[in-house]
N, C-alpha and C positions, 0 to 999 in steps of 0.2 A: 107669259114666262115668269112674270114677277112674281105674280098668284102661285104657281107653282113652284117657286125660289119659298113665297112664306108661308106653304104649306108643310107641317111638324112631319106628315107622314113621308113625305118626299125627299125630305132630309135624310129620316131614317132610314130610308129606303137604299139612298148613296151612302149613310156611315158604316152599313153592314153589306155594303158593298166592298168596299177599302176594307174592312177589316176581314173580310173572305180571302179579299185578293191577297195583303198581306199575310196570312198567316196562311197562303198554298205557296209562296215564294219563299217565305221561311224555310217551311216543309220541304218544299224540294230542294232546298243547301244544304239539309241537316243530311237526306237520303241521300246526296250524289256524295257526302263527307264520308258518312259511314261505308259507303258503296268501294269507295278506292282505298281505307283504311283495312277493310276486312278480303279486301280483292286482293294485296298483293303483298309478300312477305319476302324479307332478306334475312339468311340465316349461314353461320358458318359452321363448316363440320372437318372437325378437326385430326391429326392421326388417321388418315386414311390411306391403308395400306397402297403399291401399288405392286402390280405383279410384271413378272415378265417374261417374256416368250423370245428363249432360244433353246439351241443344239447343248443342253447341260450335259449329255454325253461325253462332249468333245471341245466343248468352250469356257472359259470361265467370264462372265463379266462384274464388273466395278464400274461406281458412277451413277449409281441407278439409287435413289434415296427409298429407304423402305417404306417411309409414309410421308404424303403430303396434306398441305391446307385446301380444300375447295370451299367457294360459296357460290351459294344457290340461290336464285332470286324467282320469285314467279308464285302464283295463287296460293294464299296459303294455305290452303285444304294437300296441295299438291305437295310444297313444301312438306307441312306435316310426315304426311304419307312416305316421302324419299328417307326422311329422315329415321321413321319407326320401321320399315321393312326391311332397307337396308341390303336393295337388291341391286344395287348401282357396281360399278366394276373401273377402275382405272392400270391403265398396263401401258408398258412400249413394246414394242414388234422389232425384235430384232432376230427374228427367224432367216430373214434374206440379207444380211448387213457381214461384211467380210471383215477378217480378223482388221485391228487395228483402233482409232479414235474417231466419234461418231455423233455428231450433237442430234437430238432424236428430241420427237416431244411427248409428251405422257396424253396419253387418249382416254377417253373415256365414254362406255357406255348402259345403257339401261336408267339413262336420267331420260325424265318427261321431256317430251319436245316443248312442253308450255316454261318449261324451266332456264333459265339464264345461268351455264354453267362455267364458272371462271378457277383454272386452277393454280397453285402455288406452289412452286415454280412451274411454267409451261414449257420449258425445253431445259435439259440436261443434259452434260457432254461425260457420255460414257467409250470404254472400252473395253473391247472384245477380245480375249488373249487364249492359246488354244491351252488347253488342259493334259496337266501332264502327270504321269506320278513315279516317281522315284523311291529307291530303299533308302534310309539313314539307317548310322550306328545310334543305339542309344547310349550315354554317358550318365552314369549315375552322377548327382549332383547334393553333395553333404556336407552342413556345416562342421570339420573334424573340432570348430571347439565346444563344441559337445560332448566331448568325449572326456572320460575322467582322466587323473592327471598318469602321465606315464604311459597310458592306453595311447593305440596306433589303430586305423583301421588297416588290415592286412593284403585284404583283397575285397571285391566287390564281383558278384556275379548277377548280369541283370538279363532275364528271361521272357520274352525272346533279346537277342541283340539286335535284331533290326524289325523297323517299324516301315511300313508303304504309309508315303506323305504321296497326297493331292493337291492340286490346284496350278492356279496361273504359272506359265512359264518362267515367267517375271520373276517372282516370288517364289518358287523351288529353286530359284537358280542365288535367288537373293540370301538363302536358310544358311545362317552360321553354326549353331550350335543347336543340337535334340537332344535334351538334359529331361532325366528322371527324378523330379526333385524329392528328397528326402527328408523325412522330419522327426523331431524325438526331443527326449529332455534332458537335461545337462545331466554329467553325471555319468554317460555309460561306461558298460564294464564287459558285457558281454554280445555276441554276434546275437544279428536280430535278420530278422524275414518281411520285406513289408512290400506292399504296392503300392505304386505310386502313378502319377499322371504324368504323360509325357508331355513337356512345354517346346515349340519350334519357335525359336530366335533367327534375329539377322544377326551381324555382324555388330551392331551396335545394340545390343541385348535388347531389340524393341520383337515386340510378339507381333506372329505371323497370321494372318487368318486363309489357313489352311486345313481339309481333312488328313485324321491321323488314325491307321488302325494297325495295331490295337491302341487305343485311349491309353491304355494303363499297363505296364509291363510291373513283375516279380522281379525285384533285387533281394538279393542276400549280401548281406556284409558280414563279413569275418573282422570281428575286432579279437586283438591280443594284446599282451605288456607289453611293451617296448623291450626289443632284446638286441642283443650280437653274438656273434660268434668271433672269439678269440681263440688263438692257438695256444697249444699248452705249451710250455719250455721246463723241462729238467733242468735244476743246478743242485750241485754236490754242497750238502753241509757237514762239518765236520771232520776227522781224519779219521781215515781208514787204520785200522788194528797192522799192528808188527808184521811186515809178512803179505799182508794182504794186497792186491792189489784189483783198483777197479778199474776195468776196462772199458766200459760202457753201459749204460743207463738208459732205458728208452721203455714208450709206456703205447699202448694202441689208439689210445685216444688224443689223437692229433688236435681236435679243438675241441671248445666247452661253451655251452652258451650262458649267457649271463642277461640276469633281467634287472630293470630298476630305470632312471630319469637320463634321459637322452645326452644331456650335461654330464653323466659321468663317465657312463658306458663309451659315449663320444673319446674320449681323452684314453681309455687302456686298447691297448696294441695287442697284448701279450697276458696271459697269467704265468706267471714262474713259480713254478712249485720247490720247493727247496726239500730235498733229498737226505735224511742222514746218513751215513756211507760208514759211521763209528762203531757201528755193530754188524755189518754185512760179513760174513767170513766166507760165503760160497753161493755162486749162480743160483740166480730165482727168480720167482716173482712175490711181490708183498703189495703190501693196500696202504696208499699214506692216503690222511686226510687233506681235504682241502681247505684254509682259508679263505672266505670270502672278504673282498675288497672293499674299502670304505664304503659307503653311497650304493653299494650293488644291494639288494632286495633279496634275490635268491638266484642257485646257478643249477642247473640239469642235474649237477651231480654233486656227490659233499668228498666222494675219494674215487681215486684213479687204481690201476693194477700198475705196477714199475715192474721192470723185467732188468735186472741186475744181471752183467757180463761182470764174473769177479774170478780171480786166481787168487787162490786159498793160500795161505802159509805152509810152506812145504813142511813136510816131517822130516824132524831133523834123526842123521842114521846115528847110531852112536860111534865114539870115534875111535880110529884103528889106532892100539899103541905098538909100535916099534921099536926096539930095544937095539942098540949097538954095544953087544956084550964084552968089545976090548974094550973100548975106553972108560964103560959104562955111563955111557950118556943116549938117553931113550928118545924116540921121538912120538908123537902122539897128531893124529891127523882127525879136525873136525870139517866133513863137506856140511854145504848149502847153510853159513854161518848168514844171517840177514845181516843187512850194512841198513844204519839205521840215519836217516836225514834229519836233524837237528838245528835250530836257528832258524829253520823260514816262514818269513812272517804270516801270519794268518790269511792275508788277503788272497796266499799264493800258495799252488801245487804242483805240484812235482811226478814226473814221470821217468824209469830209469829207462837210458837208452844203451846201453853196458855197462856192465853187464845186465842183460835184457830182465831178469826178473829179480835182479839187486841180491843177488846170492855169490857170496865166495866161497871158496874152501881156504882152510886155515888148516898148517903145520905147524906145531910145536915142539919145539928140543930142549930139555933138559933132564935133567935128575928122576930117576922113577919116583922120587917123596917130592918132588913140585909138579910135575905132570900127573900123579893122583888126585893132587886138588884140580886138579881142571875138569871142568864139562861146558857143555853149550850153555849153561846158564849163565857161569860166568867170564863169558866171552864177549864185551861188549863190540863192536863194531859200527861206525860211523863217521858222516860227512858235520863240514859247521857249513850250512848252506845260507848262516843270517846274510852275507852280501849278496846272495840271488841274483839275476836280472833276468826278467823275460826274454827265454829263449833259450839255446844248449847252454848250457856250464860243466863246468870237470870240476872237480874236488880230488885232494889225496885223503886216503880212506888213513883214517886213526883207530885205536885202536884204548881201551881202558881194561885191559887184561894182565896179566900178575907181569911185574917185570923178574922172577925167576926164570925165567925160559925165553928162549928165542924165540922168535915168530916168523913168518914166511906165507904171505897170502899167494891165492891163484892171480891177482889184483892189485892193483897199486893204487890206483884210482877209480872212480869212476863219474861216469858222463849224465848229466840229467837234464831233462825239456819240463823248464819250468814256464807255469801261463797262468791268469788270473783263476780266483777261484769262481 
């Protein structure tokens, strides 16, 4: 054995033994290393939709997340493969599950059996609610201050008016408001045409996810100026001529409309046309024009027709002279003498109520050389009506005619209804 211990080749014989053995036990750690490295892969696949199976006919459900996380662990050849074809499938089954709340788990199939498949989240708590659908009105929805200044929208016409909403009962029962919203640029002036999408709200203006058909209804808006309508009112200006009287005043145009800022049209009640009556001598109609009012823009019309009720100044007859041939003293008789109302103040007018159309006859007596100077010219006749008071008054009638002659009316006085002008 020692011979053999200090022989060189016997040595080498065992050095290259140890170093065979050595380097196949190497070998074999580096291959079983590679062998589990290249054997087995973890990978995650993200956004993966999931589907699901019910009665959409007749059900609505909520609860069910549109996509979830899986990972997938197993050979990665296998791996690979699931990932590029992408023939895998994840759903819940709730084809047999009755209306109401349901904790259900997301399933999955067409992954490898050699695959370890784990998914994210594994159970969801959905619900089933039956489907319903119902009509809404639609409500057109406009910011009006958009609108240039004085413009009003007038009306709104939105086509169709009603819209079929679907979905959960829950939620059609929950819909507060189906608004067509509206949009444009400051500034407007005229009516416009647009389509628009219809938006379904709750009560607390949060949006519904519900079907709506049609999507999009036709509004028309009528925009206009801002207007009113006021009534017209006659008042008398001026005085009527010797003689004349007006009875009444009156025009076919009951109201008039007026355009212009809300603030001013807001504040008139009334337009009051004011009337000259100082040149009327007989029943008519005539055209006065209209003034427009502070702040008013423009009005429908600029003049009205008046229809004047007027009693003309009677014709005076000429007057009868009568002679009493003993004593020789003559008398002279003028009828329908006007009695003339004098002193009342401007603010106020006067109407005679007897004699009813303020006419007297006047007798004269004296001398055939001072009853020649007489005529109806110079026959004055009148009341002093400056202490007026609203309401009837009497006057004695005077008289500014020749004192040569006697005088002797049909009247002594007379009675007038006096009232603001």
């Amino acid at each position: 054995m020692d011979k053999m211990m200090d022989n060189p080749w016997f040595l080498r014989i065992i050095a290259l033994a140890l170093a065979i053995l050595l380097f196949v036990s190497v070998k074999s750690d580096e291959n079983n290393t590679n062998s589990i490295s290249s054997g087995t892969q973890i990978d995650v696949l993200r956004d993966v939709p999931v589907e699901v199976y019910y009665d959409d006919d007749n059900s609505v459900v909520t609860g069910v997340p549109q996509t979830v996380t899986v990972t997938i662990e197993g050979p990665s050849q296998v791996v690979l493969s699931a990932k590029m074809i992408k023939d895998y499938k994840l759903f819940v089954d709730l084809s047999k599950l009755t209306y109401g709340e349901h904790r259900v788990e997301i399933q999955h199939e067409n992954f490898s059996d050699k695959l370890k498949v784990r998914i994210d989240p594994v159970y969801v708590n959905v619900e089933i609610e039956e489907k319903i659908s119902k009509q809404f009105r639609v409500d057109p929805d406009m910011n009006e201050g958009l609108l240039a200044e004085n413009y009003i929208v007038k009306s709104y016409d939105v086509e169709p008016k009603m819209v079929t909403i679907t979905g959960a009962k829950s939620v059609i029962n929950s819909i507060g408001y189906v608004k067509a919203t509206l949009d444009g640029n400051p500034g407007i002036t005229k009516s416009f045409d647009q389509k628009a999408s219809v938006r379904v709200l709750d009560r607390d203006l949060n949006k519904l996810d519900v079907i709506v058909e049609p999507k999009q209804v036709q509004v028309k808006v009528r925009v206009e100026e801002y207007s009113k309508d006021i009534p017209v009112v006659l008042k008398q200006k001026g005085t009527p001529k010797q003689g004349v009287t007006i009875n009444n005043l009156s025009t076919n145009m009951e109201s008039i409309r007026l355009y212009g800022p809300p603030t001013v049209l807001d504040k008139l009640d009334q337009l009051t046309v004011d009337v000259d009556v100082s040149k009327l001598e007989a029943s008519g109609d005539f055209d006065v024009k209209l003034a427009v009012p502070p702040g008013v823009t423009r009005m429908s019309h600029d003049k009205i027709k008046v229809v004047g009720d007027v009693t003309p100044a009677p014709v005076t007859e000429p007057p009868v002279e009568e002679e009493d041939t003993v004593s020789g003293v003559s008398e002279k008789t003028f009828d329908n003498v006007a009695v003339e109302v004098r002193g009342l103040p401007n603010q106020l007018v006067s109407v005679f109520q007897t004699p009813t159309d303020g006419l007297v006859s006047v007798k004269a007596r004296g001398t055939p050389e001072a009853l020649d100077k007489l005529n109806s010219s110079n026959i004055a006749l009148y009341v002093d009506a400056q202490n007026a008071v609203i309401g009837d008054n009497t006057f004695p009638i005077k008289t500014d005619a020749s004192t040569e002659v006697e005088w002797e009316m049909s009247a002594s006085e007379v009675k007038l209804t006096v009232k603001e002008a």
